[in-house]
C-alpha positions as CSV (number, residue, x, y, z in Angstrom):
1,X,49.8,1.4,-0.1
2,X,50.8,-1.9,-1.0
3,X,52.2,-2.6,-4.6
4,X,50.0,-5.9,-4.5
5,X,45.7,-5.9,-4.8
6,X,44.1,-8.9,-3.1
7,X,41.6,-10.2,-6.2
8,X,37.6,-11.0,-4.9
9,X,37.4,-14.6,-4.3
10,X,35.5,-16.8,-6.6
11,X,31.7,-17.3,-5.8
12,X,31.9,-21.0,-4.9
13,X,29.2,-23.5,-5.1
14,X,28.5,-26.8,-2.6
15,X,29.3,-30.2,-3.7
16,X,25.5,-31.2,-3.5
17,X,24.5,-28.5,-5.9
18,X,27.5,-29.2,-8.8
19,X,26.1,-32.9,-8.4
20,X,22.4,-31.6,-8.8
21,X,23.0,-29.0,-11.6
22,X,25.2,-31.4,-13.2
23,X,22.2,-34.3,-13.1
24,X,20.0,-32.3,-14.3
25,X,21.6,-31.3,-17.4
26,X,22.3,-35.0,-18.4
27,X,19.0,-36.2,-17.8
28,X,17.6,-32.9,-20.2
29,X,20.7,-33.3,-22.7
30,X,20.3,-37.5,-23.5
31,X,16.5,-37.6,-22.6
32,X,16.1,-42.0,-22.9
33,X,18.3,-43.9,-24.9
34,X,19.2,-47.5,-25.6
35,X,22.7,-49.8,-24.5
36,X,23.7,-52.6,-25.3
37,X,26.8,-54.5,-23.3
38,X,27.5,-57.4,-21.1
39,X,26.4,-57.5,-17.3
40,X,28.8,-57.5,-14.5
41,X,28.1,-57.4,-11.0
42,X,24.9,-58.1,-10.5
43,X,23.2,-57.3,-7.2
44,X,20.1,-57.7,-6.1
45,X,19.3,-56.5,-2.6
46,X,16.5,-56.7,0.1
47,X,15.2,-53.5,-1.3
48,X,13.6,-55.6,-4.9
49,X,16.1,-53.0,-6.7
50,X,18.6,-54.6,-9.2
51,X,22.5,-53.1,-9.8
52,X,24.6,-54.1,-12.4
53,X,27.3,-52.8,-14.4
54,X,26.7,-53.0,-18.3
55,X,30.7,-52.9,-20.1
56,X,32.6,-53.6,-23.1
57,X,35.6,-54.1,-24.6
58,X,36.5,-50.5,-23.4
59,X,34.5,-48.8,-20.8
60,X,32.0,-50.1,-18.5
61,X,28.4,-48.0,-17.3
62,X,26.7,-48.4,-13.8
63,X,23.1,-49.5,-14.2
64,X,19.9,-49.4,-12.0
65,X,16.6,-50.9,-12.2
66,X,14.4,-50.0,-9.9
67,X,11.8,-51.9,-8.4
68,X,8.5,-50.6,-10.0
69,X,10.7,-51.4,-13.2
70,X,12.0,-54.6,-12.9
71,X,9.5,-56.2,-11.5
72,X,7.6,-55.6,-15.2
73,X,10.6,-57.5,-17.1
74,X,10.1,-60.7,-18.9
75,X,14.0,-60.8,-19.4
76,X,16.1,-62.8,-16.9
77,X,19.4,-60.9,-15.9
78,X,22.5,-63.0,-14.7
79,X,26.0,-62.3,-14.8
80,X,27.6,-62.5,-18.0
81,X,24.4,-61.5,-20.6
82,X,24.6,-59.6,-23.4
83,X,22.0,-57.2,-23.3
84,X,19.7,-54.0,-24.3
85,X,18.3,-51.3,-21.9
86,X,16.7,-48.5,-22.5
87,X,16.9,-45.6,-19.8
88,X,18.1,-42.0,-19.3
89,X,21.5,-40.8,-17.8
90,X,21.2,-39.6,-14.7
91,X,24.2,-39.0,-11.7
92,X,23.5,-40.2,-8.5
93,X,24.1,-37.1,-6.2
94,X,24.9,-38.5,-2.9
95,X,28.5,-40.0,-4.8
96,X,28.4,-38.1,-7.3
97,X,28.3,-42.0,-9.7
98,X,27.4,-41.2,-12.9
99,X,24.8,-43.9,-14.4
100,X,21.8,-44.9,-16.5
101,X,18.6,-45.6,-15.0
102,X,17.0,-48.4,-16.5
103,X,13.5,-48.4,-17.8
104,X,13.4,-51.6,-20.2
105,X,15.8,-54.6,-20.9
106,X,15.9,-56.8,-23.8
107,X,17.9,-59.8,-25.0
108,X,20.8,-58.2,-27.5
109,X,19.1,-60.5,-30.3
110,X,16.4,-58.1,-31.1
111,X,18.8,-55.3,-32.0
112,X,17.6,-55.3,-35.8
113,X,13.8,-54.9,-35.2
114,X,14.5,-52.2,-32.5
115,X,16.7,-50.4,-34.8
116,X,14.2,-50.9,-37.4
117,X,11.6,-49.4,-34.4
118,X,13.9,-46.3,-34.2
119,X,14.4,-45.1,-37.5
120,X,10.4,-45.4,-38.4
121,X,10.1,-43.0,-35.1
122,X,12.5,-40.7,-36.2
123,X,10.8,-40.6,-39.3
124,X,6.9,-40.4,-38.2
125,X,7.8,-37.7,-35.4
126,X,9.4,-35.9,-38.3
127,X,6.4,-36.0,-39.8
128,X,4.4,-35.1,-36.8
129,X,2.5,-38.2,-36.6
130,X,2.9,-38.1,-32.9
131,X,1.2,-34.7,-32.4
132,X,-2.7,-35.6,-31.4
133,X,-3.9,-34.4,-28.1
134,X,-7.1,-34.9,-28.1
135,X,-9.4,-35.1,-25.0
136,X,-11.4,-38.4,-24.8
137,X,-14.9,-38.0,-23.3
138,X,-15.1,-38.4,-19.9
139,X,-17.0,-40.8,-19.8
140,X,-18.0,-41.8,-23.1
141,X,-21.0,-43.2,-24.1
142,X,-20.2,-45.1,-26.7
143,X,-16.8,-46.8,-26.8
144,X,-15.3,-48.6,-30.2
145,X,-13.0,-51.2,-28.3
146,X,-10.8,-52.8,-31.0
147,X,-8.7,-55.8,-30.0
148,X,-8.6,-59.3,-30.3
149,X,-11.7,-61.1,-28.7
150,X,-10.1,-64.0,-27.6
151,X,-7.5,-62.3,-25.6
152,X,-6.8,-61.0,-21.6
153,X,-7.2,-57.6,-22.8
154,X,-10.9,-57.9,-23.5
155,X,-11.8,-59.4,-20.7
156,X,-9.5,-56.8,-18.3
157,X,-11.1,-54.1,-19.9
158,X,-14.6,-55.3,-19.8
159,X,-14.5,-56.5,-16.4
160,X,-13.1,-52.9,-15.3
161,X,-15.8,-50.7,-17.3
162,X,-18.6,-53.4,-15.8
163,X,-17.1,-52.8,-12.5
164,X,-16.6,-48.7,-12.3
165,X,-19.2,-48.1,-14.6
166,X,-21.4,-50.3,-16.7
167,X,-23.8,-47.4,-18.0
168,X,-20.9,-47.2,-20.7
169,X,-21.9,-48.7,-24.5
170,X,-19.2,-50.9,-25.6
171,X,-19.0,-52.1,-29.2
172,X,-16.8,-54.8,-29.8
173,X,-14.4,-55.2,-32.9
174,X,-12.9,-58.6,-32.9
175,X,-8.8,-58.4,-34.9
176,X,-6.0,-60.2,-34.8
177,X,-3.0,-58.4,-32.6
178,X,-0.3,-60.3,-34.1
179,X,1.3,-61.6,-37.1
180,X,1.3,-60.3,-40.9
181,X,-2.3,-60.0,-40.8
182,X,-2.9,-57.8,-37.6
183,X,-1.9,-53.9,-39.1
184,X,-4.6,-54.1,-42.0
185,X,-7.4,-55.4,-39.6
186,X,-6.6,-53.2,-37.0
187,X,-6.6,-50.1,-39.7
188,X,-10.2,-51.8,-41.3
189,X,-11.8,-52.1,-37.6
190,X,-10.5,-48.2,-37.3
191,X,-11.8,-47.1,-40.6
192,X,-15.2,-49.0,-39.8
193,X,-15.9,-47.2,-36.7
194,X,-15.2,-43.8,-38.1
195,X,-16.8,-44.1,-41.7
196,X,-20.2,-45.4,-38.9
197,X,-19.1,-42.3,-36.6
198,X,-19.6,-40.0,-39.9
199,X,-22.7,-41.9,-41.0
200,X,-24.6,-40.9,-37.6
201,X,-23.5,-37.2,-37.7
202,X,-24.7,-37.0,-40.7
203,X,-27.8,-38.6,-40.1
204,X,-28.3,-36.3,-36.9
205,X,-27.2,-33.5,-39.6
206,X,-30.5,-34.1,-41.3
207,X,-32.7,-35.3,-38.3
208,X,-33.1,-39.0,-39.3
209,X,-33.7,-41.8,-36.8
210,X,-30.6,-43.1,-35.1
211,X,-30.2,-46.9,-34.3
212,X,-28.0,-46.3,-30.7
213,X,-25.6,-43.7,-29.2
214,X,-23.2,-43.3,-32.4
215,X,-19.4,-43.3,-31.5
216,X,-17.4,-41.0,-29.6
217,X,-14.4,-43.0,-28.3
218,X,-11.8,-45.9,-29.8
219,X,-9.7,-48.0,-27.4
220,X,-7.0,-49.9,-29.0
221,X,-5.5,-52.3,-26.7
222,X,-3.8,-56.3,-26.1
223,X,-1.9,-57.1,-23.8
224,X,2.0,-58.1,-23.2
225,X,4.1,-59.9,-25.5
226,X,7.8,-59.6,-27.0
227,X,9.0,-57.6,-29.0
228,X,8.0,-59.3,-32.2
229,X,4.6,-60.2,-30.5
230,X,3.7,-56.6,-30.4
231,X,5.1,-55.8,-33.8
232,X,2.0,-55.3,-35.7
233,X,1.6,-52.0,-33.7
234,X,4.7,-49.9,-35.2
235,X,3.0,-50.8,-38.5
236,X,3.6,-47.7,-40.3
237,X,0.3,-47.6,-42.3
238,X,-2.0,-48.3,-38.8
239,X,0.2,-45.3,-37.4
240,X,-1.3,-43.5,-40.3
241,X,-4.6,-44.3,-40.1
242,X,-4.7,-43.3,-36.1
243,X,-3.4,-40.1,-36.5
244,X,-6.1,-39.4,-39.0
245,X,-8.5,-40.6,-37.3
246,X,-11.8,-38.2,-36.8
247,X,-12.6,-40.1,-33.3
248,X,-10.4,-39.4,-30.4
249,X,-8.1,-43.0,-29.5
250,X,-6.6,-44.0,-26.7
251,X,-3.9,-47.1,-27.1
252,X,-2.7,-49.4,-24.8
253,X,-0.6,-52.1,-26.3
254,X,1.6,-54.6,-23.9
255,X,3.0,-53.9,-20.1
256,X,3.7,-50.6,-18.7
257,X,7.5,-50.9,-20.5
258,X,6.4,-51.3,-23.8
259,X,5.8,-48.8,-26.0
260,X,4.8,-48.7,-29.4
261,X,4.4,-46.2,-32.6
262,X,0.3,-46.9,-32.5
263,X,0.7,-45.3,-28.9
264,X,2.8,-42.4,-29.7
265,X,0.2,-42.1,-32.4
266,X,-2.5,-42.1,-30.2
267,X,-4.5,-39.1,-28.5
268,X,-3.7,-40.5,-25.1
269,X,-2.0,-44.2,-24.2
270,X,-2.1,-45.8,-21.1
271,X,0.4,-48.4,-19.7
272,X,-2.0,-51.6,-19.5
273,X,-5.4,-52.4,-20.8
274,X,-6.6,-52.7,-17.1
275,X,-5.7,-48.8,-16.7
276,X,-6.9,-47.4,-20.0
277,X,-10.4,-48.5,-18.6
278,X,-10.0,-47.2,-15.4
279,X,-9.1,-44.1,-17.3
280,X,-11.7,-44.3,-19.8
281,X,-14.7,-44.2,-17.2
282,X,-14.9,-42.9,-13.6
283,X,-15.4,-45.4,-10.6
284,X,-19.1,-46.0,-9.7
285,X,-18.5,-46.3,-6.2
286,X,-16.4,-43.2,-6.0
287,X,-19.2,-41.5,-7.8
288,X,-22.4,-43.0,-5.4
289,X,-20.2,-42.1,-2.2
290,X,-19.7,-38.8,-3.2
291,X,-23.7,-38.8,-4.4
292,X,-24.4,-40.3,-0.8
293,X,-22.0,-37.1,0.6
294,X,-24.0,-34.4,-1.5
295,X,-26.9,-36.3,-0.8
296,X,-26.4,-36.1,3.1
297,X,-25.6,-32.2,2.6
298,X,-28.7,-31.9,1.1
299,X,-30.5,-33.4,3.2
300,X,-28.8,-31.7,6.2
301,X,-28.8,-28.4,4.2
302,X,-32.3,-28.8,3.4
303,X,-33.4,-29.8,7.2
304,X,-31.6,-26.5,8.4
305,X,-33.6,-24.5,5.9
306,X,-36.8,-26.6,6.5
307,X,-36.1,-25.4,10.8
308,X,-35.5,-21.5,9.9
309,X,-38.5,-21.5,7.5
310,X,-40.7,-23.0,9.9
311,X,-38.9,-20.9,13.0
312,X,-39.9,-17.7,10.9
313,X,-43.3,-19.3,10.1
314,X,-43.9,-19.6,13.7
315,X,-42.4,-16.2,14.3
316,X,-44.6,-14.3,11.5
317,X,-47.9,-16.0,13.0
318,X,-47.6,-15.0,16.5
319,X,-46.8,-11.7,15.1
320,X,-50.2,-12.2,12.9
321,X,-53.9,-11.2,15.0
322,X,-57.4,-11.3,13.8
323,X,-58.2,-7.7,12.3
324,X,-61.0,-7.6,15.4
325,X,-58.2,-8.4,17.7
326,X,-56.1,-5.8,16.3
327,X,-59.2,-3.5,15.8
328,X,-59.9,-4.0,20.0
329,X,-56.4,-4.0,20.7
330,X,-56.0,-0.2,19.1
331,X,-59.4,0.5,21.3
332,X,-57.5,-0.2,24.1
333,X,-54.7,1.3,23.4
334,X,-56.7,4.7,21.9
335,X,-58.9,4.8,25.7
336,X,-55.2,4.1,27.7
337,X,-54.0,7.4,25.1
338,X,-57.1,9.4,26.1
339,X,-56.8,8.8,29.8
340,X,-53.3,9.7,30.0
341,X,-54.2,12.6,27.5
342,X,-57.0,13.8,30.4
343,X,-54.8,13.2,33.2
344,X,-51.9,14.9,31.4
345,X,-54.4,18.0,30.8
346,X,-55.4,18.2,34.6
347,X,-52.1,18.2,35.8
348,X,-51.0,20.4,33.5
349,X,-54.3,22.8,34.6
350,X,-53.6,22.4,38.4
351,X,-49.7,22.9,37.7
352,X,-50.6,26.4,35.3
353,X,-52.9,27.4,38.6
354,X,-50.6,26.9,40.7
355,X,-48.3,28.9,39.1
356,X,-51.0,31.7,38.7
357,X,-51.7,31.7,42.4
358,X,-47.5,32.1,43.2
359,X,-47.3,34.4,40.7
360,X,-50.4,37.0,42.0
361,X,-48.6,36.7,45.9
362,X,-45.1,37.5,44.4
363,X,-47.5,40.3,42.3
364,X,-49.1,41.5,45.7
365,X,-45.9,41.9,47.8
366,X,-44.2,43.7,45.2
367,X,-47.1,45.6,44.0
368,X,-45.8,49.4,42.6
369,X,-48.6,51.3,44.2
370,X,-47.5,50.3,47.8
371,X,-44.1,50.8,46.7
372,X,-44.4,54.5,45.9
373,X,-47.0,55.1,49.0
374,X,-43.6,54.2,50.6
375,X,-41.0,56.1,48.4
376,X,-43.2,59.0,48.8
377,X,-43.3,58.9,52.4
378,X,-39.4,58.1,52.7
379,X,-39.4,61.4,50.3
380,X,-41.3,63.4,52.7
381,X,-39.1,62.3,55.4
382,X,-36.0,63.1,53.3
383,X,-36.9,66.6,52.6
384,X,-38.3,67.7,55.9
385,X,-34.8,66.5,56.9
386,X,-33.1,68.5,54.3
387,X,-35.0,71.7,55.2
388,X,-33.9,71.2,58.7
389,X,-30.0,70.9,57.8
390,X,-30.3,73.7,55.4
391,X,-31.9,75.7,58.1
392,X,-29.5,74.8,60.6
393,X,-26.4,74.5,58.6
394,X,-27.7,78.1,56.8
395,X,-27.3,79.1,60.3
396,X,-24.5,78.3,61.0
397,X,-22.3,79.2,58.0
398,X,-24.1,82.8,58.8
399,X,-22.6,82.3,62.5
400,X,-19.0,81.7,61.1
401,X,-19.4,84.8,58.2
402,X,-20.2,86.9,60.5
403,X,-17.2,85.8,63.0
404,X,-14.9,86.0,59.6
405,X,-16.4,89.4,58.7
406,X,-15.6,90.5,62.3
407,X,-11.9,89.2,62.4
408,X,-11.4,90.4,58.3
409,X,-12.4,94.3,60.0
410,X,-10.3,93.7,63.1
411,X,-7.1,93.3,60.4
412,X,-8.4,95.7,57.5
413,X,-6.1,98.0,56.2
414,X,-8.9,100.1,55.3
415,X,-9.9,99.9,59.2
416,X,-6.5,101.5,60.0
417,X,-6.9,104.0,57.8
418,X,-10.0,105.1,59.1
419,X,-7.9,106.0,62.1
420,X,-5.8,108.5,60.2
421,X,-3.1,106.5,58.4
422,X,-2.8,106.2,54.5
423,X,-0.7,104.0,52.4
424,X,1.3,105.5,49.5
425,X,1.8,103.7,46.1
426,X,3.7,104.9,43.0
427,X,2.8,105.2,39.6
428,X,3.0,101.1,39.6
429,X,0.9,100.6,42.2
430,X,3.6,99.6,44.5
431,X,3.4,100.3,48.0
432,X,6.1,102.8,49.6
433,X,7.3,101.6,52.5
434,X,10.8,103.5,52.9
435,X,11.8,107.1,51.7
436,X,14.6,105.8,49.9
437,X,12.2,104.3,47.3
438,X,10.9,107.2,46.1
439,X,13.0,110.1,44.1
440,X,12.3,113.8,44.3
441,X,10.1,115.2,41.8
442,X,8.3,111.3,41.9
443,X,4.2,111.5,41.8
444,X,3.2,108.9,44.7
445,X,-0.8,108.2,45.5
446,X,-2.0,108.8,49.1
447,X,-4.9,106.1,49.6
448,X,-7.0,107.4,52.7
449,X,-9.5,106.4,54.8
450,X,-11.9,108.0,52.9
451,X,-11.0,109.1,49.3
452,X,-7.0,109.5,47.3
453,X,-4.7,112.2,47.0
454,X,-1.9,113.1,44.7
455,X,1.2,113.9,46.1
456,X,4.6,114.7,44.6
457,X,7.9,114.4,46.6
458,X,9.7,117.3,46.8
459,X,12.6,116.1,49.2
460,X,13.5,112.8,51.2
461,X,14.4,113.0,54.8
462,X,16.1,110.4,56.5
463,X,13.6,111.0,59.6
């Protein structure tokens, strides 16, 4: 055995999955964050996509803004800037470059307010200010829409519910969206509509009259601006009062890459004014063409039914007679019964004489009377021909006896004695045929022809 042991190699992963593993933990580790350094390299190919390199003094950081992205910036990018972004780290796995995907840029000059921005979001989702989830109705019947009334974002949203659904009650609450005075108009116009929300409950409570569908939804919206434009909506105090609010809100303040503490607030927030209506109500047309689909179903559903009711209709009343049609048509059918039942009886009569008649001629030639007459003869015959061979055969065997009876006396012993021999036996009964059987003195019998005689030896002679 070798003095050596190989070790077991090292489970290896690919290049693609280190890349992919390694991407994934940066973009769950840093979540989004904000930069701020000095474009380099700025390219901006066929694709709409924009690259860049953001760097200072000491390191530098590949940057992309994508499409979909860029296209919603106000800021102009050029070589040479001094700039913000806001975006999540991210690798890109085919080179394995490690870079920030860029969601928003701003000009470095609005550093302060956005640091301001941060710390009051640190502090409200501390405080779980940012915790409602609230479903909105879908759709509601009554919507609170608080904005300015002078604006795009009242006339977007308008336009959209008009368009996809204009069953929809809107209540109008004219407010500034910017300046000093925007965040305690906006939080009066949000305290209006619910303190008017709680008056008809309470008013349903106790079965008064109610002047309209009372509120069930609050949009607040405007539309883009900078950052200091949209300032009014990371007031601290309107953050407050959404979160508190008893009706459910839905925000949409700016473009799709602004985002602001009345949103994070907010039960739901959608990226433009033009989209939280679209989400707010469902599309009319969508809603008739599937009404003009379940219609046709229904219709073709209830022509199908309508064919097989009237098919079994049709079926039921041929089955259906007149009770004097049915009453003649058992009549008929009780006479056809009757004459099968009479033909049925004479062929079963004709079939049952039939088999009377064969069974009397099988009767007569094997009747028992003419059957004995015979035996009896054929007995007769047997026993006149028995008496005949016992006559003759009696005959016969007195023929032979008397031929045996003749020989037997021809060779009798007893025949020979009547001629003057005799036969001598001792006391045994043996018979004596030499001298020298018998001893002097020895009592031997004499058997004649007629009678016995006692004889004792009184010598033996050779002659």
């Amino acid at each position: 055995m070798s003095a050596f042991t190989s070790r077991p190699s090292p489970q290896a992963i690919s290049v693609s999955d280190l890349n992919r593993q390694a991407r994934q933990m940066l973009e769950r580790g840093f979540g989004d964050c904000w930069v701020e350094g000095e474009i380099s390299g700025l390219a901006r190919p066929a694709s709409g996509h924009i690259y860049f390199t953001l760097k200072d003094a000491k390191a530098q950081l590949r940057c992309a803004f994508f499409r979909n992205r860029a296209g919603l910036s106000r800021t102009p990018l050029k070589d040479g800037d001094r700039i913000k972004v806001r975006g999540r780290v991210s690798i890109f796995e085919p080179r394995g470059d490690y870079q920030l995907i860029v969601d928003a840029v701003q000009p470095s000059g609005e550093g302060e307010l956005m640091a301001a921005y941060e710390r009051l979001k640190r502090q409200l989702q501390a405080e779980g200010m940012f915790a409602n989830a609230r479903a909105l109705p879908y759709p509601p019947r009554h919507l609170a829409l608080i904005t300015s009334a002078t604006g795009a974002a009242v006339r977007d949203v308008l336009a959209v519910l008009q368009a996809r659904w204009p069953m929809v009650r809107v209540s109008l609450f004219p407010v500034p969206v910017q300046g000093r005075e925007a965040p305690p108009a906006l939080i009066r116009a949000l305290a209006l509509v619910n303190r008017q929300a709680r008056t008809n409950r309470q008013a349903r409570s106790e079965a008064q009259e109610l002047d309209g569908d009372p509120f069930d939804a609050v949009l607040i919206t405007r539309g883009g601006g900078s950052l200091e434009d949209l300032w009014a909506f990371n007031d601290e105090h309107l953050v407050r009062a959404i979160f508190h609010s008893q009706l459910p809100v839905m925000a949409a303040v700016g473009h799709e890459v602004d985002v602001t503490l009345a949103e994070f607030a907010a039960d739901v927030r959608a990226p433009t004014p033009s989209a939280a209506a679209e989400r707010l109500v469902p599309n009319r047309r969508d809603l008739e063409a599937t009404l003009r689909q379940q219609r046709q179903r229904l219709a073709r559903a209830w022509q199908h039914r309508a064919n097989a009711e009237s098919q079994r209709l049709d079926h039921l009343r041929a089955r259906l007679r007149h009770p004097g049609e049915r009453l003649a048509q058992q009549r008929r059918h009780l006479q056809t019964l009757d004459r099968r039942l009479q033909l049925a009886m004479r062929q079963r009569l004709q079939r049952g004489r039939q088999h009377l008649d064969a069974t009397i001629r099988r009767f007569t030639l094997h009747d028992p009377s003419r059957a004995l007459r015979h035996s009896r003869e054929r007995i007769d015959q047997l026993r006149q021909r028995l008496e005949a061979a016992q006559s003759l055969r009696l005959r016969q065997e007195r023929q032979r006896l008397e031929g045996f009876a003749r020989e037997l006396n021809a060779v009798s012993p007893l025949a020979v004695l009547g001629r003057g021999y005799s036969i001598l036996q001792d006391d045994a009964g043996q018979v004596v045929r030499a001298a020298s059987q018998t001893q002097p003195g020895q009592t031997l019998t004499a058997r004649l022809g007629e009678g016995r005689l006692k004889l004792e030896v009184k010598r033996r002679l050779k002659r």
